[in-house]
N, CA, C and O atoms as a GROMACS GRO file, in nm:
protein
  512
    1UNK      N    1  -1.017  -1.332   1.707
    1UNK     CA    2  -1.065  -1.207   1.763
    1UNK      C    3  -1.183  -1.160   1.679
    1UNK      O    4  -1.154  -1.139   1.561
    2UNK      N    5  -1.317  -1.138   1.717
    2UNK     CA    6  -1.431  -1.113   1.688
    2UNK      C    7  -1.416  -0.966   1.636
    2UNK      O    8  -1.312  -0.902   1.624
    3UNK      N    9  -1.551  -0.924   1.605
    3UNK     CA   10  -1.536  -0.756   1.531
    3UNK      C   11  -1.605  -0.696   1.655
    3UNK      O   12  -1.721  -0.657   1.670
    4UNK      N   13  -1.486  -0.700   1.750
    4UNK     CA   14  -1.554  -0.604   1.884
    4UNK      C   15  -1.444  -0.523   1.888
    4UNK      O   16  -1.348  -0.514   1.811
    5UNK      N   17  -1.474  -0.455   2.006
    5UNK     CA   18  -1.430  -0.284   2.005
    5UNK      C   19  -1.236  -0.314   2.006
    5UNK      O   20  -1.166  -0.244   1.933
    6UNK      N   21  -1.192  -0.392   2.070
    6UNK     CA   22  -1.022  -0.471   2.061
    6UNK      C   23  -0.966  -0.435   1.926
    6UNK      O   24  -0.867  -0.375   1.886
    7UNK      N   25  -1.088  -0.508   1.861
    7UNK     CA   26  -1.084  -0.524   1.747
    7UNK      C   27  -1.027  -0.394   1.639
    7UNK      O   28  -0.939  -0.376   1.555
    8UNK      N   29  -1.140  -0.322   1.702
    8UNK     CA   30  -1.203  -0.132   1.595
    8UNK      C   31  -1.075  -0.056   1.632
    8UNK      O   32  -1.013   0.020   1.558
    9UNK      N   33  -1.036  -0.097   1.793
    9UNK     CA   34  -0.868  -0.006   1.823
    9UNK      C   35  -0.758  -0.072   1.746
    9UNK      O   36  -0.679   0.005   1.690
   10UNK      N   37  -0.740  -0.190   1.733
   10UNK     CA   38  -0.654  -0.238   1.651
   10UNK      C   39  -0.616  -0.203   1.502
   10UNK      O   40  -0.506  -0.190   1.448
   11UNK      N   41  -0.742  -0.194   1.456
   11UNK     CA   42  -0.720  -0.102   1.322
   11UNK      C   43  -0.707   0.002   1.345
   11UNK      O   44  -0.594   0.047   1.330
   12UNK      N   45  -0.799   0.078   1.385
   12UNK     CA   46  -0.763   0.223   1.396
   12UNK      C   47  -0.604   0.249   1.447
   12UNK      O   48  -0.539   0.331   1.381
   13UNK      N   49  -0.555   0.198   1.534
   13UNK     CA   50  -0.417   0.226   1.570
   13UNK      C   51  -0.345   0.211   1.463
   13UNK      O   52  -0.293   0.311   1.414
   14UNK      N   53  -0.327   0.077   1.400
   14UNK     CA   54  -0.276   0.025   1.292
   14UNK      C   55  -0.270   0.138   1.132
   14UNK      O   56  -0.166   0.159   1.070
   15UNK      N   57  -0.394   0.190   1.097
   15UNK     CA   58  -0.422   0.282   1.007
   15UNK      C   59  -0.381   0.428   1.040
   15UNK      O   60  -0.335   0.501   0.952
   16UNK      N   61  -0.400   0.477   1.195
   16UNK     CA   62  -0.338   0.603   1.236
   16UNK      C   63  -0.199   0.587   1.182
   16UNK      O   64  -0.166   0.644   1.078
   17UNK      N   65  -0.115   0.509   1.252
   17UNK     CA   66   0.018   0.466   1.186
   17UNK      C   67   0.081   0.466   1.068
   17UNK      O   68   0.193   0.504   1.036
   18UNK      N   69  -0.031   0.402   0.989
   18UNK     CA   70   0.046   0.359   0.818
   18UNK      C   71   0.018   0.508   0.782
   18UNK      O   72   0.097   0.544   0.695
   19UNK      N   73  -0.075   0.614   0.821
   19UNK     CA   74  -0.126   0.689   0.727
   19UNK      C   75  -0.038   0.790   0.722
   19UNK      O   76  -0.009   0.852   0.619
   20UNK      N   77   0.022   0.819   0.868
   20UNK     CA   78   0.144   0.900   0.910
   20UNK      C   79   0.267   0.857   0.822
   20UNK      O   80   0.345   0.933   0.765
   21UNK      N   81   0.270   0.719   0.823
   21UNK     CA   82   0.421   0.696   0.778
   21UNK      C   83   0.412   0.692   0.598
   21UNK      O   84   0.516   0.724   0.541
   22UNK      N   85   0.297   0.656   0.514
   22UNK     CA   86   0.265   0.769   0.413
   22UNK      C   87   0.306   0.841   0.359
   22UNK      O   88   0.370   0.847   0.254
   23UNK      N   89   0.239   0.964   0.495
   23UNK     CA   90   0.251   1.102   0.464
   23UNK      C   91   0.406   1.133   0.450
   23UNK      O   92   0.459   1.192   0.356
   24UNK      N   93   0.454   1.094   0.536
   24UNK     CA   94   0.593   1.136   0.545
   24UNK      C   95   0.683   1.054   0.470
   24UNK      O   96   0.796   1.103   0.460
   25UNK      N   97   0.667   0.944   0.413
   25UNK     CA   98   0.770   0.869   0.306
   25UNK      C   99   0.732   0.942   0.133
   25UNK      O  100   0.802   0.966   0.034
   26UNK      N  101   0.580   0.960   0.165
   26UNK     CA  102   0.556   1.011   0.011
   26UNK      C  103   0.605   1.208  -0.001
   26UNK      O  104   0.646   1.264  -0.103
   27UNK      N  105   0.588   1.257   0.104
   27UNK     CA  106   0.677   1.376   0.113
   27UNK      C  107   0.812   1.394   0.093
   27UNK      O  108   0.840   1.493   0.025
   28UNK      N  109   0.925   1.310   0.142
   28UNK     CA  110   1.028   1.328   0.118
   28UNK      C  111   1.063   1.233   0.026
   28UNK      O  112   1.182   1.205   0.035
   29UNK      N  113   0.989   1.156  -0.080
   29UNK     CA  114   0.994   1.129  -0.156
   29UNK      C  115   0.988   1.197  -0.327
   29UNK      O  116   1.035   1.172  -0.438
   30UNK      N  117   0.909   1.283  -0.268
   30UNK     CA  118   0.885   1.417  -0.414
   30UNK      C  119   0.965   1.496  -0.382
   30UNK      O  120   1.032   1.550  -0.470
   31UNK      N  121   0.983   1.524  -0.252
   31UNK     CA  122   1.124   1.632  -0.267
   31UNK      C  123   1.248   1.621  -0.305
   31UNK      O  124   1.328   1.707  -0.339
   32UNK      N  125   1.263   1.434  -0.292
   32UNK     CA  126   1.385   1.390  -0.368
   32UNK      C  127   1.384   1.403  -0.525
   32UNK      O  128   1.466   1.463  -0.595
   33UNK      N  129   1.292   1.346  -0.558
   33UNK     CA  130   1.250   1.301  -0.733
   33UNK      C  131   1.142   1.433  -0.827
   33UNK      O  132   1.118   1.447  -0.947
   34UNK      N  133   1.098   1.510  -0.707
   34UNK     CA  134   0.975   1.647  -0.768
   34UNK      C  135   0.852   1.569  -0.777
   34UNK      O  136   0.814   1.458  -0.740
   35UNK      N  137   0.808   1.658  -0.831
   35UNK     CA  138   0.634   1.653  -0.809
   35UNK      C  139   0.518   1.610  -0.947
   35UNK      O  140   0.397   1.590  -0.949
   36UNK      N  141   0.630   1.610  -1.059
   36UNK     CA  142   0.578   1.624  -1.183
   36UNK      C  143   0.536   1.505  -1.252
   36UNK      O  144   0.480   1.504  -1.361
   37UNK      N  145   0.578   1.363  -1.155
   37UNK     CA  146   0.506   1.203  -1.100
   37UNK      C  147   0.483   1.217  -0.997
   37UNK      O  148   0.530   1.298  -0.916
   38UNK      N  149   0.389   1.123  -0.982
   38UNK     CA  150   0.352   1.054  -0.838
   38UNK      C  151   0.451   0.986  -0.810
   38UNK      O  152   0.386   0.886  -0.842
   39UNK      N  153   0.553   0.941  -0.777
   39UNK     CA  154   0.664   0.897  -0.721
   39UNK      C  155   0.662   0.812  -0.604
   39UNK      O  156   0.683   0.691  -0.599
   40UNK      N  157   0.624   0.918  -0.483
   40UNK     CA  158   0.558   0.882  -0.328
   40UNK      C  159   0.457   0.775  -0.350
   40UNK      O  160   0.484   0.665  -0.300
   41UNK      N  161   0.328   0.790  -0.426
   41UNK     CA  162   0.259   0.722  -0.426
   41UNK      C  163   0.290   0.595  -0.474
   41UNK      O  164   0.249   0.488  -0.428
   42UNK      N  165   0.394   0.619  -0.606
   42UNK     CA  166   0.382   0.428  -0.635
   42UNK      C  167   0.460   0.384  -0.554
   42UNK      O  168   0.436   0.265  -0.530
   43UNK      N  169   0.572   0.438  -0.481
   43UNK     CA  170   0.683   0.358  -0.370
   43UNK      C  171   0.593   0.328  -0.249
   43UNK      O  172   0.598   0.213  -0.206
   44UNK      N  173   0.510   0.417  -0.188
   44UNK     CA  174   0.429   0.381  -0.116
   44UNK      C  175   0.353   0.202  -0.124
   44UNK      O  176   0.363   0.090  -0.074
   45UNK      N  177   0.275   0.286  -0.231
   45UNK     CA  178   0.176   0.134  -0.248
   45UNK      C  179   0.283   0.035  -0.335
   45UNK      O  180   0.227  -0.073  -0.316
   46UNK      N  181   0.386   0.006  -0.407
   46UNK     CA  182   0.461  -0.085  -0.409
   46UNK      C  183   0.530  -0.165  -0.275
   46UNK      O  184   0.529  -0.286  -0.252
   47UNK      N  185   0.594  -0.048  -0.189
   47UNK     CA  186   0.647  -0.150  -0.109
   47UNK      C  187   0.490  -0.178   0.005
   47UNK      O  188   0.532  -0.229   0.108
   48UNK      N  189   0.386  -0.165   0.010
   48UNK     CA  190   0.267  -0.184   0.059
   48UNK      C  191   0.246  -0.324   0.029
   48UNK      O  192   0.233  -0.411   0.115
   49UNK      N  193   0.245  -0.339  -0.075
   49UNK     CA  194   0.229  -0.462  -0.145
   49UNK      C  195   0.346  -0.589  -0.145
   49UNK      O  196   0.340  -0.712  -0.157
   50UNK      N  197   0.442  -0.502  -0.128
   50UNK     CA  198   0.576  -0.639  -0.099
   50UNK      C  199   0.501  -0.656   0.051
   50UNK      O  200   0.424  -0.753   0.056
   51UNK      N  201   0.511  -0.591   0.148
   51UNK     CA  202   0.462  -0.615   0.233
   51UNK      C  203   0.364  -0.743   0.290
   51UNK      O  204   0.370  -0.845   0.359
   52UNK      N  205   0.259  -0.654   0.200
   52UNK     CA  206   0.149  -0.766   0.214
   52UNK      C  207   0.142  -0.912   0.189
   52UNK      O  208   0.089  -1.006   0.248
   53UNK      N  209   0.243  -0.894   0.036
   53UNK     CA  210   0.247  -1.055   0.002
   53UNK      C  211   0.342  -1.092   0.105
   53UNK      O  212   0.308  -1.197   0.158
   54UNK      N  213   0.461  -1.038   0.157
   54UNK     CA  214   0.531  -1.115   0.296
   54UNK      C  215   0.420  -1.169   0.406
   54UNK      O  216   0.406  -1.279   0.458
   55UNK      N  217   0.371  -1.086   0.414
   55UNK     CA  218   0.273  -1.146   0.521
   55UNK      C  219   0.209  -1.239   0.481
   55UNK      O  220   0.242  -1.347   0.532
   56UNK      N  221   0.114  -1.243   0.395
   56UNK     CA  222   0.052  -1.343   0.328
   56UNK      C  223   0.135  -1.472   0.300
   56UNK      O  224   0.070  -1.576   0.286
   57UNK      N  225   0.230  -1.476   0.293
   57UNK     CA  226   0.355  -1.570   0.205
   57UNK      C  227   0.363  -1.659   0.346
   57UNK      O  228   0.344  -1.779   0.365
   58UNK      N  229   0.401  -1.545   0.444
   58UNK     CA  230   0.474  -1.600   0.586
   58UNK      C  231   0.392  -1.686   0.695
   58UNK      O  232   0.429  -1.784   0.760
   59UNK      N  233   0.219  -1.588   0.692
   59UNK     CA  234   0.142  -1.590   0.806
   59UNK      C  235   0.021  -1.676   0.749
   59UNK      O  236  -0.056  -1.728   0.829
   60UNK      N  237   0.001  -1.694   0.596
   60UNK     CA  238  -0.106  -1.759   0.568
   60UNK      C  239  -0.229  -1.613   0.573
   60UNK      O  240  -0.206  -1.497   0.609
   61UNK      N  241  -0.330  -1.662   0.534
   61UNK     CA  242  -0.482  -1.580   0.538
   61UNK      C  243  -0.507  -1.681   0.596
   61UNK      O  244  -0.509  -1.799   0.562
   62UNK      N  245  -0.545  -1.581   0.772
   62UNK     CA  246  -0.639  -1.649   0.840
   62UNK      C  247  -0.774  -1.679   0.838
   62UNK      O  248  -0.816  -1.610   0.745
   63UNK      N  249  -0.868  -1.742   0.885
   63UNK     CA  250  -0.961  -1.823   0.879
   63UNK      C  251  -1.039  -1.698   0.919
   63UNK      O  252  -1.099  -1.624   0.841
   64UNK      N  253  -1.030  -1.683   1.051
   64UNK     CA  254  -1.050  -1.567   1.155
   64UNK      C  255  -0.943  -1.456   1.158
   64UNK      O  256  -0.822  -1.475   1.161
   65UNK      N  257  -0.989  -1.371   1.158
   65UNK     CA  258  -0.876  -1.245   1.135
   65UNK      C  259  -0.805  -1.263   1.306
   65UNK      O  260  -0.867  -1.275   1.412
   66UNK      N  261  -0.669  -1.258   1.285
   66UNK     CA  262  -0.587  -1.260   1.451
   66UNK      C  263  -0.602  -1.087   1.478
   66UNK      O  264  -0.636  -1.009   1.388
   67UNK      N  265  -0.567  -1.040   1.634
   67UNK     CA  266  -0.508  -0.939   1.634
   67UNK      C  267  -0.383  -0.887   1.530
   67UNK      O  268  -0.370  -0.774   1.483
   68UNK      N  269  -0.306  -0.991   1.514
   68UNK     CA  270  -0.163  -0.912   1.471
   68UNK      C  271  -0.232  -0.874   1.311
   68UNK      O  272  -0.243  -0.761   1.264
   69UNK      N  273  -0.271  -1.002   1.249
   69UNK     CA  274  -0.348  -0.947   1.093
   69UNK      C  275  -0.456  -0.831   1.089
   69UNK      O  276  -0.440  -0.761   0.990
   70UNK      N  277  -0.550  -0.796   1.160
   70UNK     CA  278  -0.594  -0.673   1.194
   70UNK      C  279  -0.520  -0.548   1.226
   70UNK      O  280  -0.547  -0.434   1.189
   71UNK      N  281  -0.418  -0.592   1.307
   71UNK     CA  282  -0.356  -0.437   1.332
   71UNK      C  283  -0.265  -0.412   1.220
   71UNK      O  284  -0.260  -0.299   1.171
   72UNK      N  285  -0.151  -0.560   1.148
   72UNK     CA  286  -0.055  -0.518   1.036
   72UNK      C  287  -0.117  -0.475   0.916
   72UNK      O  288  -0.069  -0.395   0.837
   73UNK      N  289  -0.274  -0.558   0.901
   73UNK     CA  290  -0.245  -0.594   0.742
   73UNK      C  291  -0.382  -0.467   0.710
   73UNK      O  292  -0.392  -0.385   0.619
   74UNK      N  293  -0.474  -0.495   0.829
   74UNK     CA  294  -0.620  -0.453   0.769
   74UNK      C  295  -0.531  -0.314   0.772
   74UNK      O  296  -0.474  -0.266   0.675
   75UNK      N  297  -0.533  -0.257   0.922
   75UNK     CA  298  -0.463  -0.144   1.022
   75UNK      C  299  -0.371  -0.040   0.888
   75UNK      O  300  -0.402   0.042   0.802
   76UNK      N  301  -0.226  -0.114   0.947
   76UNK     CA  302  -0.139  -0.022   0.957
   76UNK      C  303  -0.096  -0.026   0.771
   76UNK      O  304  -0.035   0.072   0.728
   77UNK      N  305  -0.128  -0.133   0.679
   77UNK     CA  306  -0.137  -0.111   0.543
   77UNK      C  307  -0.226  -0.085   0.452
   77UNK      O  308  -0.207  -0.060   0.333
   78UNK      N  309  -0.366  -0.096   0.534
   78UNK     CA  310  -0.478  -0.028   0.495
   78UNK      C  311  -0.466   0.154   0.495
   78UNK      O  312  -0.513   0.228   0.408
   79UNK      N  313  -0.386   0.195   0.623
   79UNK     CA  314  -0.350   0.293   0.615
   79UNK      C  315  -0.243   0.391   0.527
   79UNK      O  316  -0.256   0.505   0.483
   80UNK      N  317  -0.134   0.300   0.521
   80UNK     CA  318   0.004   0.307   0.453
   80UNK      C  319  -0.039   0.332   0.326
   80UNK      O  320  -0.020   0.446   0.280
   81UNK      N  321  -0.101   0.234   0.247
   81UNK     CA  322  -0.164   0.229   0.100
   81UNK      C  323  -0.274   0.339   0.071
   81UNK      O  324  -0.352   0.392   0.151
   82UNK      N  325  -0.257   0.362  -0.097
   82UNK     CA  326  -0.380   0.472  -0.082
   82UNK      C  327  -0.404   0.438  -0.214
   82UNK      O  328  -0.315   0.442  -0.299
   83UNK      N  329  -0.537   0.398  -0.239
   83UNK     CA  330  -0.601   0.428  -0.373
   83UNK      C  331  -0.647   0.559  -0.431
   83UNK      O  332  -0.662   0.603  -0.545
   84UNK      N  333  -0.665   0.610  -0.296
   84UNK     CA  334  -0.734   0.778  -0.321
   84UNK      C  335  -0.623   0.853  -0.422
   84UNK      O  336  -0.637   0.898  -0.536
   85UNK      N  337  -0.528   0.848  -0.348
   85UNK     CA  338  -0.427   0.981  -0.385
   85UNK      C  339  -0.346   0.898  -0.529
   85UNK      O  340  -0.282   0.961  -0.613
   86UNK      N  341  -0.364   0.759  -0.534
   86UNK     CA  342  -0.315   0.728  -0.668
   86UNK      C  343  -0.408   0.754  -0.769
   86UNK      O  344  -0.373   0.791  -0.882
   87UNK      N  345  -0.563   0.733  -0.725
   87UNK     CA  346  -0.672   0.768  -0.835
   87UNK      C  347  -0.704   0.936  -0.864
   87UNK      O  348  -0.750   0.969  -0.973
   88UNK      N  349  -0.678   1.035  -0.763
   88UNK     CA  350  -0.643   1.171  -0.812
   88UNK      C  351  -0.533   1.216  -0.867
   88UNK      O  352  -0.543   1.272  -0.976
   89UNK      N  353  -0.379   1.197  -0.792
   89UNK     CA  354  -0.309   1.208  -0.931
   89UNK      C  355  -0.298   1.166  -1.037
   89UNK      O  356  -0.235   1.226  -1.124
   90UNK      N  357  -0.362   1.048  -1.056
   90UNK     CA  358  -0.348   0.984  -1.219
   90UNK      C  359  -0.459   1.080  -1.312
   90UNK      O  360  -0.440   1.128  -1.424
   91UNK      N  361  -0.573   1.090  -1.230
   91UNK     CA  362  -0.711   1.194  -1.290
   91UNK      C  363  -0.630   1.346  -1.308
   91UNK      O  364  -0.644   1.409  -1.413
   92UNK      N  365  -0.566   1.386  -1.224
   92UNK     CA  366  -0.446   1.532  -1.202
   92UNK      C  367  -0.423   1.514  -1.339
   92UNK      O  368  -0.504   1.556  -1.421
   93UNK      N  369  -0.300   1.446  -1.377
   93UNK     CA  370  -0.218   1.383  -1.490
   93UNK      C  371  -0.285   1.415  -1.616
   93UNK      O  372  -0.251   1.487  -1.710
   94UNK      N  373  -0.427   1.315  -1.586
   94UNK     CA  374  -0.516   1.331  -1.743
   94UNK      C  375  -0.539   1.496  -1.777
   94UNK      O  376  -0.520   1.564  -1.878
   95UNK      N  377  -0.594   1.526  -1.631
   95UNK     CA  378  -0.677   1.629  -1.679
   95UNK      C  379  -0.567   1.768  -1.752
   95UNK      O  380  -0.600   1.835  -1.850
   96UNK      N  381  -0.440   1.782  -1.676
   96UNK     CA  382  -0.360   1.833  -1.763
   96UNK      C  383  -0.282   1.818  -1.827
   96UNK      O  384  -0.171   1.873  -1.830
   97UNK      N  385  -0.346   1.705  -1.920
   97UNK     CA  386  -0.283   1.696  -2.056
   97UNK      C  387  -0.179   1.594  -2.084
   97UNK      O  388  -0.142   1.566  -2.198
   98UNK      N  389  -0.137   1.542  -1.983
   98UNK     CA  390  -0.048   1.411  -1.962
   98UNK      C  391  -0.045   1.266  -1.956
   98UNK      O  392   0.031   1.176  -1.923
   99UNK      N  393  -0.198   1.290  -2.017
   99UNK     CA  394  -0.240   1.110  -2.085
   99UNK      C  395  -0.134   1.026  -2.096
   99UNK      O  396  -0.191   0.919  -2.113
  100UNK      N  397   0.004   1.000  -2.099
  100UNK     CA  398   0.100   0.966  -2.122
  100UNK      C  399   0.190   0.926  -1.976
  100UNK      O  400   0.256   0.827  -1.942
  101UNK      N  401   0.165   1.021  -1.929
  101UNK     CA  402   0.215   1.004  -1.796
  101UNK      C  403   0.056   0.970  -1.647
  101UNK      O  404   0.078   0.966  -1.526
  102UNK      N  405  -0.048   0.957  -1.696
  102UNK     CA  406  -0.151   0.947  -1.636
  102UNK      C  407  -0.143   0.750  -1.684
  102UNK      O  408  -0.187   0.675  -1.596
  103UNK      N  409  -0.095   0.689  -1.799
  103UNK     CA  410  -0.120   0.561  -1.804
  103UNK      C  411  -0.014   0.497  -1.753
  103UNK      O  412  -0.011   0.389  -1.694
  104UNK      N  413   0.113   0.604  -1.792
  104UNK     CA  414   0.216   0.503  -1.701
  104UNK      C  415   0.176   0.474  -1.549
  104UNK      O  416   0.187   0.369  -1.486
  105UNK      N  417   0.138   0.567  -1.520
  105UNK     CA  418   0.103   0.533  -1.327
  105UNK      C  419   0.024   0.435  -1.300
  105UNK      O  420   0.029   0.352  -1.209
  106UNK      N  421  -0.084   0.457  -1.422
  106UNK     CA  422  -0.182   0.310  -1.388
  106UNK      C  423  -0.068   0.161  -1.432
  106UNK      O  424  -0.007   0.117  -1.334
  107UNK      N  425  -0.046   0.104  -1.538
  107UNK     CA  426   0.026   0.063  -1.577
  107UNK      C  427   0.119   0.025  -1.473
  107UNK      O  428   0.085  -0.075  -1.409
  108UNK      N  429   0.227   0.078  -1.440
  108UNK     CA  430   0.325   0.092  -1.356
  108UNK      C  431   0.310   0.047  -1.227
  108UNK      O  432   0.390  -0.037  -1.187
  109UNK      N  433   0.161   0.114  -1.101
  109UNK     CA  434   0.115   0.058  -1.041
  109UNK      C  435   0.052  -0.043  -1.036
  109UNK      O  436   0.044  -0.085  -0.921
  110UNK      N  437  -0.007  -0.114  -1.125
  110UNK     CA  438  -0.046  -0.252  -1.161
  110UNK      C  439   0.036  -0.375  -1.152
  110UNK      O  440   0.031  -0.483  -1.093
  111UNK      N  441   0.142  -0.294  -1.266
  111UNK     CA  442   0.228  -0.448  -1.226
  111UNK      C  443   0.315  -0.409  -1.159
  111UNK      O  444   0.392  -0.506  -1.156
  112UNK      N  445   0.377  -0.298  -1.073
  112UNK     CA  446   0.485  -0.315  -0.988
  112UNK      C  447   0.450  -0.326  -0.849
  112UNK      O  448   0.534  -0.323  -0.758
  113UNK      N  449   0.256  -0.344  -0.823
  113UNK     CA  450   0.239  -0.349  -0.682
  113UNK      C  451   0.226  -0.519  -0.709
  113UNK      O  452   0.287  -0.591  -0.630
  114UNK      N  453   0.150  -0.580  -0.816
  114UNK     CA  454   0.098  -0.746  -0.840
  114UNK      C  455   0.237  -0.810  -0.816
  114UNK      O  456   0.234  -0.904  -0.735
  115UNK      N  457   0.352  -0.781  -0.866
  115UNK     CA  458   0.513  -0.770  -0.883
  115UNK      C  459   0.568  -0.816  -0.752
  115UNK      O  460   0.633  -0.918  -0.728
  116UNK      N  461   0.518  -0.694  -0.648
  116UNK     CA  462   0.611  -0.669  -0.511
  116UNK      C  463   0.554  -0.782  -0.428
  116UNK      O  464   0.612  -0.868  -0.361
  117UNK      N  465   0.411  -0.755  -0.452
  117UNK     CA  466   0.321  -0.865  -0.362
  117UNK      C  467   0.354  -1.066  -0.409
  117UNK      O  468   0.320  -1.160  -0.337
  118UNK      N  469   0.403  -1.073  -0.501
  118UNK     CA  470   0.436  -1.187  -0.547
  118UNK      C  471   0.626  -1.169  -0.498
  118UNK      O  472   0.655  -1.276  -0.445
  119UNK      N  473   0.702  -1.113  -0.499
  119UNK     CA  474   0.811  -1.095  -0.459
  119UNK      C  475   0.821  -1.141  -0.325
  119UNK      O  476   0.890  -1.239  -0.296
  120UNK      N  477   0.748  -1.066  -0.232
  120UNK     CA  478   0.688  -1.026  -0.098
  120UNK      C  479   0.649  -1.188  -0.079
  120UNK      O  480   0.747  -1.253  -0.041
  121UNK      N  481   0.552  -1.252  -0.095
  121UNK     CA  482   0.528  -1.372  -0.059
  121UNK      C  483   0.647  -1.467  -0.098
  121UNK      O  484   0.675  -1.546  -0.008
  122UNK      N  485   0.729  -1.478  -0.220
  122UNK     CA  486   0.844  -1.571  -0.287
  122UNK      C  487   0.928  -1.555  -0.158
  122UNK      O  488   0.962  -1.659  -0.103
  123UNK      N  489   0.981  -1.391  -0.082
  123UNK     CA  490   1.055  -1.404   0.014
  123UNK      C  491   1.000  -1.457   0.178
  123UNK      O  492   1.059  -1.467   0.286
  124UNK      N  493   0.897  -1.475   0.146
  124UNK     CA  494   0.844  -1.566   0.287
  124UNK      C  495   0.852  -1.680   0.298
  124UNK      O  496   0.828  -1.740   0.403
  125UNK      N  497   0.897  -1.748   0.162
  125UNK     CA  498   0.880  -1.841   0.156
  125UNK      C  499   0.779  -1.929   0.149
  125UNK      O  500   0.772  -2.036   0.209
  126UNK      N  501   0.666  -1.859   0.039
  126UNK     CA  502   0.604  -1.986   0.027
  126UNK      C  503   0.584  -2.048  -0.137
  126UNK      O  504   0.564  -1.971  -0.231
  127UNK      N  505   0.589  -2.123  -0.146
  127UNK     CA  506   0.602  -2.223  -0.252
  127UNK      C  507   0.480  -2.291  -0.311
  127UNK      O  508   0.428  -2.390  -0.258
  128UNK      N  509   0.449  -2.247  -0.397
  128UNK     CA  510   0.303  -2.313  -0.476
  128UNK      C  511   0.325  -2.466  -0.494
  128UNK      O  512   0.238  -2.535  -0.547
   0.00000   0.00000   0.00000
């Protein structure tokens, strides 16, 4: 599937989706655990990343992007995932005073998304 308009709805649908489901996993996620980590955000982009490496593990990286890899992977986990809101609360963190808790997030998100995404592919089964 070419980068025509099929294409531009496929993501966009895909990203409308992840961004909603997000919002609402990283919400009732701080209301479980509070607000005083990012919490939402690393469960977010951790299981984002198991995700991805499943797909990757399962479906291969296509040559040509398919519909389904456009709408799951670009789409609906391009959406799901957020660098934004992990790179402002961690900057949040610094700026008041929580250098400590501003490196765990980096840290933490580093290797528990590299982690999930290698997990994520091991359970697809694929085998180096």
């Amino acid at each position: 599937m070419g980068p025509g308009i099929a294409s531009i709805l496929l993501i966009a649908l895909g990203g409308a989706l992840g961004g909603m489901v997000r919002f609402a996993l990283s919400n009732l996620i701080a209301r479980w655990l509070g607000k005083a980590f990012p919490w939402g955000t690393l469960v977010v982009n951790a299981t984002g990343a198991l995700a991805a490496g499943w797909l990757l593990g399962s479906q291969g990286l296509p040559d040509t992007p398919t519909a389904f890899w456009l709408f799951s992977v670009t789409g609906l986990l391009g959406g799901y995932t957020t660098v934004s809101s992990f790179s402002l609360q961690t900057l949040e963190l610094w700026q008041g005073g929580q250098s400590g808790r501003a490196a765990l997030n980096v840290g933490g998100t580093l290797v528990l998304g590299i982690g999930m995404a290698a997990l994520g592919w091991a359970l697809a089964g694929y085998r180096v």
